[in-house]
N, C-alpha and C positions, 0 to 999 in steps of 0.2 A: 797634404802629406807632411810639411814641415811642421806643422802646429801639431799633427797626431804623433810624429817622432819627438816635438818638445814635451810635449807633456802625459805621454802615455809609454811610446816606448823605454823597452829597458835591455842592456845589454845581457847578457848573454855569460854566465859563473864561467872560469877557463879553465878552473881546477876539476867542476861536478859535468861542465857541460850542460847546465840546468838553467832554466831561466832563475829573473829574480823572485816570479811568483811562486815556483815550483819548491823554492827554500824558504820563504816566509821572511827574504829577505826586506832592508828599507836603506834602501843606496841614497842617503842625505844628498850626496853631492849633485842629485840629480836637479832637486828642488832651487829655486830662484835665491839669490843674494836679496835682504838677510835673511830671509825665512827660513834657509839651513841651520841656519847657526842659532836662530831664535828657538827652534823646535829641539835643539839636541841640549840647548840651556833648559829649556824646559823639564825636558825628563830626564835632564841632570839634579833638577831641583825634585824632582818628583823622587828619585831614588833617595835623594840624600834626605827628603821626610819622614821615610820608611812607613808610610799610612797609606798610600796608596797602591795597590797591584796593579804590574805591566801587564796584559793582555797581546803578544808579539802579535798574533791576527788582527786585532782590534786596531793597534799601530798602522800596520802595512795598510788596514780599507782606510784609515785616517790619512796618513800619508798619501795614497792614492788619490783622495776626495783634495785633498790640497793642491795638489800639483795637477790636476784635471781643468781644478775652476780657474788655474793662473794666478792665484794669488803670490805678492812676493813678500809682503808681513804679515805677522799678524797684530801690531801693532792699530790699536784704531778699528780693528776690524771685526764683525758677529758672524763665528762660524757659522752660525744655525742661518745665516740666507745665504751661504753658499751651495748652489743646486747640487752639487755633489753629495753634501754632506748630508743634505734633508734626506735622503734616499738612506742612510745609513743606519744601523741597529741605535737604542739609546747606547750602549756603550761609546761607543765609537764617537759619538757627541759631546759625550760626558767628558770622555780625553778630549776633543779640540777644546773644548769650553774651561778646562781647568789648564791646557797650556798657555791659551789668550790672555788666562787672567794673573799668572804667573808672568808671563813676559811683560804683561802692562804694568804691574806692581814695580819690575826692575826699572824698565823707564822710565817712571813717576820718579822711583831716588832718585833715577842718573840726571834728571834732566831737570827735578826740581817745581816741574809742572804738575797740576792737577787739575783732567777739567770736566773732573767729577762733578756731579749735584754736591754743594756742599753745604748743603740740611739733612744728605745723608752719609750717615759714621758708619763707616762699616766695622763693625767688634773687633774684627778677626785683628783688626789693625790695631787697635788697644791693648793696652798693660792691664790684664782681667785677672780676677784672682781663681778663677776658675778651674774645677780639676780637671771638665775636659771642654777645649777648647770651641769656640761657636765655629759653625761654618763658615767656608768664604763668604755666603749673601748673606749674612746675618745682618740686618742695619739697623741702628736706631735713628727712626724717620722723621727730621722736626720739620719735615717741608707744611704740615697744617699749621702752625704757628703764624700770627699775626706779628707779637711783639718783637721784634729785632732784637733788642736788648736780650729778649730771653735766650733767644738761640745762639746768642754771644759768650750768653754765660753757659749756658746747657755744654756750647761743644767747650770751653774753655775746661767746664769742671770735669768734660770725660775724658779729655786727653790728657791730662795732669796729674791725675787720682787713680791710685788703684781701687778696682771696683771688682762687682763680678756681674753678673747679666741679669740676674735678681733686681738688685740696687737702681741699676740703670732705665728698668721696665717700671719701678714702682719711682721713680724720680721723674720721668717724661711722663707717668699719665698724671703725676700730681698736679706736673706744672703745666699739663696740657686742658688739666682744669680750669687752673688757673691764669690761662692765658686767654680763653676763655670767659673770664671773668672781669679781667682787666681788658680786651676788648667791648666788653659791653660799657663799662663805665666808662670807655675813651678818654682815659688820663695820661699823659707823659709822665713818665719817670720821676720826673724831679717833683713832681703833685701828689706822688702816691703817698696816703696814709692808713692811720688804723681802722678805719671804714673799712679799704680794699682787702687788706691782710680778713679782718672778719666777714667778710661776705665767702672771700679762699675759702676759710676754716668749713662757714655753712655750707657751704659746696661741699667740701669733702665728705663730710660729716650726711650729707642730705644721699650723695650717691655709692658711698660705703656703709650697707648697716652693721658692720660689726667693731667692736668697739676696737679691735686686734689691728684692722686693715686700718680703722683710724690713724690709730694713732701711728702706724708706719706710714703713711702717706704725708701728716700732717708733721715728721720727721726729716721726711725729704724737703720739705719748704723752709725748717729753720736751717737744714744742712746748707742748703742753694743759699741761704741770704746769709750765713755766717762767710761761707768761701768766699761771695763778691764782695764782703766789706776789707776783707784783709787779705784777698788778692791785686797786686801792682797792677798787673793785665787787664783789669776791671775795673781799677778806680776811676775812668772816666764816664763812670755807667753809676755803681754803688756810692761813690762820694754825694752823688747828688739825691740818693734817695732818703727818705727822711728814717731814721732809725723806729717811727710809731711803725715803719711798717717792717713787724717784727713779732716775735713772740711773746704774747702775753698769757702767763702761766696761770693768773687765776680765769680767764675767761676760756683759753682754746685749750679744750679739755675731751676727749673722745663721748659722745654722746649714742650709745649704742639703740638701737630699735630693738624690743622684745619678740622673741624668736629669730634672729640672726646666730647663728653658731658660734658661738668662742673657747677659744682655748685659753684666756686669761683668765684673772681673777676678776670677774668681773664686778658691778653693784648686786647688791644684794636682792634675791626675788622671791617671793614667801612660795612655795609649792607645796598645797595642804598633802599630807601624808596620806590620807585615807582614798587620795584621787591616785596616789604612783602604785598605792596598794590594790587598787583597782587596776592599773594596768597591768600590774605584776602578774597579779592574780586569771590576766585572760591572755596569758603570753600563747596560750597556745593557738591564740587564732591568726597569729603571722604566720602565711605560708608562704614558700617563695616556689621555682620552680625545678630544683631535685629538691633531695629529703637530705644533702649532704647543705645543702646552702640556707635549708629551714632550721638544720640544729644551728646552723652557723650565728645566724640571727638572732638564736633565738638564749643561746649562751652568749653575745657578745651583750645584750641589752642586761642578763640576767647580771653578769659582771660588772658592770659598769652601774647598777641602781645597789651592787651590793657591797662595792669599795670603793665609789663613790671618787675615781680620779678622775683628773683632765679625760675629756672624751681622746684627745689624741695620744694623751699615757694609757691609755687603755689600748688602744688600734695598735699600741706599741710595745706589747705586752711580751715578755721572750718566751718558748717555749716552756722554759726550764726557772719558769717566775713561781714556782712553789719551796719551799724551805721549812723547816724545822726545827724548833728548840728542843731543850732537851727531854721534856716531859711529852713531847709529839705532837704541841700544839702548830696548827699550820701558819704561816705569814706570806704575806704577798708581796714578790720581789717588782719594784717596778724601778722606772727611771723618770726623773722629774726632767720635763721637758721645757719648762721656763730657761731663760737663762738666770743665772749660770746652769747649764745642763749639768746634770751628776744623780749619782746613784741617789734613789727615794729612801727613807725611812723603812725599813721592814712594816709593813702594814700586817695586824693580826686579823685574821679571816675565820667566819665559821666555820664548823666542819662543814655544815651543807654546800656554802659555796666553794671550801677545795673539793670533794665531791664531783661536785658540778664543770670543774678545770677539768680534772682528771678524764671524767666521762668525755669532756670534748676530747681530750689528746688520747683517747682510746676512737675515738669515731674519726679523727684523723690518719692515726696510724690505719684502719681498717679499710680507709676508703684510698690510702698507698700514698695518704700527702706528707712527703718530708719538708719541713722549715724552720728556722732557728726562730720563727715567729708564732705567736700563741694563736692568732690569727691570720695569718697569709694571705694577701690578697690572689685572688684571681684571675685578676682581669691581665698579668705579664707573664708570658709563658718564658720565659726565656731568662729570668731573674728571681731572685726570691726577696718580694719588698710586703710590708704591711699595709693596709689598707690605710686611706686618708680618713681624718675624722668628719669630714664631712659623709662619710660612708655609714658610720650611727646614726646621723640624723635623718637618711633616705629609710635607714632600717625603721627607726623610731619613728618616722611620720607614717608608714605603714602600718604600723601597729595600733597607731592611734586611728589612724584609718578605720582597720577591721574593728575597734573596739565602736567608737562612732557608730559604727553599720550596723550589727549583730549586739552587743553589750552596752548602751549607754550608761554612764552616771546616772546611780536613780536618786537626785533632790540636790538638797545642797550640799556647801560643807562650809566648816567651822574656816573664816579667814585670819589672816594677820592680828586683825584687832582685835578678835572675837567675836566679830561679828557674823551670820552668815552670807555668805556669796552664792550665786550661779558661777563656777571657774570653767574658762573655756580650755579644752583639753588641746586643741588647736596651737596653743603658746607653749606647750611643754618643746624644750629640744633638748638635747642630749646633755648639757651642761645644766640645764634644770633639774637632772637626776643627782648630779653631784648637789646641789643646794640643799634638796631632800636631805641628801646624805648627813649632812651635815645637821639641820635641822635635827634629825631623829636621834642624833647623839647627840643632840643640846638637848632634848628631851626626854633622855632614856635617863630612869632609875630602877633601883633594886627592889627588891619586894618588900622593903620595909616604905617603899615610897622615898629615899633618898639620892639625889642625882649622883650619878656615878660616870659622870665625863665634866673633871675640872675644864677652866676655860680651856687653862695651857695647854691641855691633854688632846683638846677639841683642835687646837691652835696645830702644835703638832704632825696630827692625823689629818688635816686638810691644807698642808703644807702652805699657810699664812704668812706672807711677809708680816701685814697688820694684824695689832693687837686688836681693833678697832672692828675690823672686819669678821674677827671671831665673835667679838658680844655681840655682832647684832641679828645672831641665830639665839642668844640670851634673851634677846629685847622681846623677840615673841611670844615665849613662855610669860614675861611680864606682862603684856600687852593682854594675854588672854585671860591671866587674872584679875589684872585690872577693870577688865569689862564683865565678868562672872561674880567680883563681888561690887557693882557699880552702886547701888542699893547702899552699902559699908562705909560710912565715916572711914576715908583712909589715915590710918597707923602704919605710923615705922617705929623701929629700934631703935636705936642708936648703940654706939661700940660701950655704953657704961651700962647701958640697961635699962634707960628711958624710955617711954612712950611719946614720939617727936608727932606733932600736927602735920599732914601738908598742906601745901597752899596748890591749891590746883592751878593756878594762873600762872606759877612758875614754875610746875616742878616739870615739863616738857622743856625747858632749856636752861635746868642748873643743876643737870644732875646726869651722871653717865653712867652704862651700865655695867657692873663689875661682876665676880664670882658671888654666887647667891643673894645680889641686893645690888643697891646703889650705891654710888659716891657721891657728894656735893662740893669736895676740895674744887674749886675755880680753876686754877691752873689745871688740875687733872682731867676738867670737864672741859676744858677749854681745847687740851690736845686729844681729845677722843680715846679718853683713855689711855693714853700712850703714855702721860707724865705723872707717873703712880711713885710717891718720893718713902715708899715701905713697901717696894717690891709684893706689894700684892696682899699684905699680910695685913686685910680689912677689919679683920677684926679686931684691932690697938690702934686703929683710925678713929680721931673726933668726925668724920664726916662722913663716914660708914654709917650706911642707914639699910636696914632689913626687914624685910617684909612677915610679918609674922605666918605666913603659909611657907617659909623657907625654912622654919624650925629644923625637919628633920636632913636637910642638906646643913646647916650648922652641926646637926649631930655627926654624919658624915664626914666637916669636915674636922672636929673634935678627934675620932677613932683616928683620921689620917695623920694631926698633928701628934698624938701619943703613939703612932708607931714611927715615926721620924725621932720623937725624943727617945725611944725605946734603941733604935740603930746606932744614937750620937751617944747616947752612953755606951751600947755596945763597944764600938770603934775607941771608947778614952776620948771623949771630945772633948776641948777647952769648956770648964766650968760657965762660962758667959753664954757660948752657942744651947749648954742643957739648958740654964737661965729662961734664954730666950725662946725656946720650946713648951718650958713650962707656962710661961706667962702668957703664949697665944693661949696655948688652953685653959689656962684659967679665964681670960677674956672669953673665950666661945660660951664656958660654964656660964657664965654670967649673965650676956646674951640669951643664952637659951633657957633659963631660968627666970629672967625677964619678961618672953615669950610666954609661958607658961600661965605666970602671972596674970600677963593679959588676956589670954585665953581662957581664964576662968573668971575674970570681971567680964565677959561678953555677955549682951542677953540672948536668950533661948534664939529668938531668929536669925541673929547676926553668927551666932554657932553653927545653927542649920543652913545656912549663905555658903558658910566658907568649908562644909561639907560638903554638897552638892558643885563648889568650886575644883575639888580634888576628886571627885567625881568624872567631872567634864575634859578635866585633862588623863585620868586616867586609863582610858582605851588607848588615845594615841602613845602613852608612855608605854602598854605594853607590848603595840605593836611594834615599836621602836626598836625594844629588846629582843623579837622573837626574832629567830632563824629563818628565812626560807628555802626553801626545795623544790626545786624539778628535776622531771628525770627525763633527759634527752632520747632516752631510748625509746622513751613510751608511743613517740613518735614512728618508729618506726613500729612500732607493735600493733599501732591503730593502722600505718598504711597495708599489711601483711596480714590482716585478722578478714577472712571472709567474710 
């Protein structure tokens, strides 16, 4: 009787007459010293959060389940095997388990103790830079760590540092690699060198294949080893490790695997044209399963092979990414997603692929999807986010799927060098379409046969840190010359008008590739094109050397120099800048007059070579230039046609 009056009964309201249950009342003072006083701290702390709802019922069977099982702290103690409580809705749990760890937390300040796991960092407890905060169980868990050292520095650099929860996930799996790593070689610290550091690298490099997660993981190792050399708290850990074990720039360098997905810039990868025009061309054999998530598909690959951005500038497309100059030509609004983030370039689009926008933001409004996104993902009902780009490449390996199945490649195609391949359609991924892209405007000219995408113009439109990285969609067009007229004593120009010998044994490493020909300046060839001391302007170069099948991209770029002299005299320009306009093109005249020249000392066979040469490049030149079309609706025309 006494123990069922301590801990069950309840008096009796004098104002209602009511018991305490009948009001949904919670009479603290009933409950044991301190677990009164620790429970009304509690959901004094819980109020003053304002993120969490009181549930008064949920309180009272909590309350009830406390003072039933005897308990007089909570302190030290796991609601969930008190028998009271396990009887209880999840709510009712949820509360004891978030007041227990509320009042533990107070304790720990007051008292200075912790006697937590401490391999495990609970976030919540962290300076994060987060916009919304990790849960209370959030931890990062170094309890699998062998090296001490590491988990000295690991928890040093996360309570010191502000981070965010990203940083922290991509810094423990590096160095949980790498711990890894250095447990197998069994070295102490003070022995470690640049062996260890480069085995790390191959580790990462071996269990990350994209070139993107490389180089962020392999980010978090030089971040870890800068903090321990020039934190106090650490110099008796970092002082004794030898500085070899460190970053070394020319060797630890991201080495990506072919077909991993990336959203960088990555190395350059030949993708024959005539194979993405094959897949273009059987777009219709993607089905998914409605007819709303088949156009989806099926206009997100068409965009992305036809303006040719980052697959995740694509998936990141606004609704309202079409615009207009003033004569009604269309441009593609996008957002460059590198850092520094900021608004892209207007890209000019053909009519077919605005078009093709349009027709989807007409099959969306119809199917009732509102999104400030071009594409909207699906898969969160509750939010409006765009799809990841890994979401292209699930789309695009289906594609090549059905094409595999139903459509093979029939024979070969023309590769890199000019040679022919077997190309396995298997390595295409989504950022392979951007390379195309690029490709085909390093290879598109006009009907006179003259290229009509300067480098810079190329440079530009594929939003190019490097100079370097634009010519080497240049390189190809030379490449496949070079093996079409293989047969031909090769000839070059030079900037006076000469006919120059080459030396085949050294013209693969003294020579870079520039707008319509080569360079041979040293320094110029040395920084990959990057150290051009006449801003580009090859043709008043002693080391400008041109391929006599470039003639008519000389003429090209002749029209382009006489309408920039045609503007600078418009404008009243300083007599030196007309000058210097005039004399490029008097240079190109000369040039191309040279060309000429030698094209008519050719004999009868070496003529017919380098015809059949312009030949062989021009299908893909005008595939390059032509428009394409689909029509999203046709789709539904085929599923509704008896």
């Amino acid at each position: 009787m006494k123990l069922w009056l301590r801990r069950s009964a309840e008096p009796i309201d004098k104002q209602t007459r009511q018991t305490m249950a009948a009001l949904r009342a919670v009479p603290f003072r009933l409950l044991e010293e301190p677990l009164r006083f620790e429970l009304v701290y509690a959901l004094q702390q819980r109020d003053t959060d304002a993120r969490a709802s009181l549930d008064p019922v949920s309180l009272r069977q909590m309350y009830q389940a406390l003072r039933r099982g005897g308990l007089s702290t909570l302190i030290g103690s796991d609601p969930l095997e008190v028998a009271e409580l396990t009887t209880c809705t999840r709510h009712v749990r949820v509360l004891a388990v978030d007041c227990v760890r509320r009042v533990e937390a107070e304790h720990r300040a007051w008292s200075g103790r912790d006697d937590r796991n401490p391999r495990r960092i609970y976030l919540a407890e962290l300076d994060l830079t987060n916009h919304h905060p990790p849960g209370p169980n959030a931890v990062a868990d170094l309890s699998g760590f062998t090296q001490d050292w590491l988990v000295e520095s690991l928890t040093q650099w996360m309570r010191t540092t502000r981070n965010n929860t990203t940083t922290i996930t991509r810094m423990i799996g590096a160095w949980r690699l790498a711990d890894q790593v250095l447990g197998a070689h069994g070295k102490p610290p003070a022995r470690l060198g640049s062996t260890d550091i480069d085995a790390i690298v191959r580790a990462i490099t071996a269990k990350w294949p994209s070139a993107v997660e490389q180089r962020r993981r392999m980010a978090m190792l030089w971040k870890l080893i800068e903090y321990g050399h020039r934190t106090d708290a650490l110099a008796h850990i970092w002082s004794a490790i030898s500085p070899r074990f460190g970053r070394n720039r020319a060797t630890h360098k991201p080495t990506p695997r072919i077909g991993a997905g990336r959203d960088d810039d990555e190395p350059f990868r030949f993708v024959p044209q005539p194979v993405v025009d094959w897949l273009m061309d059987h777009l219709h054999l993607i089905e998914r399963d409605t007819d709303y998530r088949t156009m989806e598909a099926r206009a997100l690959l068409f965009v992305l092979e036809r303006c040719g951005r980052r697959p995740v500038e694509i998936v990141r497309l606004r609704n309202d990414c079409l615009s207009y100059d003033s004569s009604g030509h269309p441009f593609l609004e996008w957002e460059r997603m590198k850092p520094p983030r900021r608004a892209g370039k207007r890209l000019p689009i053909h009519r077919e692929t605005h078009d093709v926008i349009r027709q989807w933001q007409q099959v969306k409004t119809d199917c009732g999807v509102e999104s400030q996104w071009l594409f909207p993902s699906s898969r969160y009902r509750h939010r409006d986010d765009p799809y990841r780009s890994g979401y292209l490449n699930t789309r695009l390996r289906e594609l090549v799927t059905a094409v595999l199945a139903h459509a093979p490649y029939p024979g070969r195609v023309e590769g890199s060098e000019g040679n022919l391949i077997d190309y396995d359609l298997r390595t295409i991924d989504a950022y392979a379409l951007r390379h195309a892209y690029a490709q085909r405007y390093a290879d598109a000219t006009d009907a006179e046969g003259r290229s009509t995408t300067p480098p810079d113009v190329l440079q530009a439109l594929m939003d190019h840190k490097s100079f370097a990285t634009t010519m080497t969609y240049y390189e190809v067009g030379a490449k496949r010359r070079k093996k079409a007229l293989a047969a031909i004593a090769p000839r070059r120009i030079d900037s006076t008008g000469n006919v120059v010998d080459v030396n085949p044994d050294r013209d693969g490493f003294t020579r870079v590739a520039v707008s319509l020909g080569h360079c041979e300046e040293p320094q110029n060839v040395a920084l990959g094109g990057r150290g051009c001391l006449l801003d580009h302007a090859c043709e008043a170069c002693p080391f400008f050397r041109v391929d006599p099948l470039e003639r008519e991209g000389m003429v090209a770029k002749r029209v382009d120099l006489k309408v920039q002299l045609e503007r600078a005299t418009v404008i009243g320009a300083a007599q030196h800048m007309i000058d210097h306009y005039q004399r490029r093109i008097d240079h190109c005249t000369d040039i191309i007059a040279a060309i000429d020249d030698y094209l008519r000392m050719l004999p009868a066979e070496e003529g017919a070579a380098i015809r059949t040469a312009l030949e062989t490049m021009a299908e893909i030149r005008r595939r390059a230039t032509t428009a394409r079309r689909i029509d999203l609706r046709a789709h539904l025309k085929a599923t509704t046609t008896p």
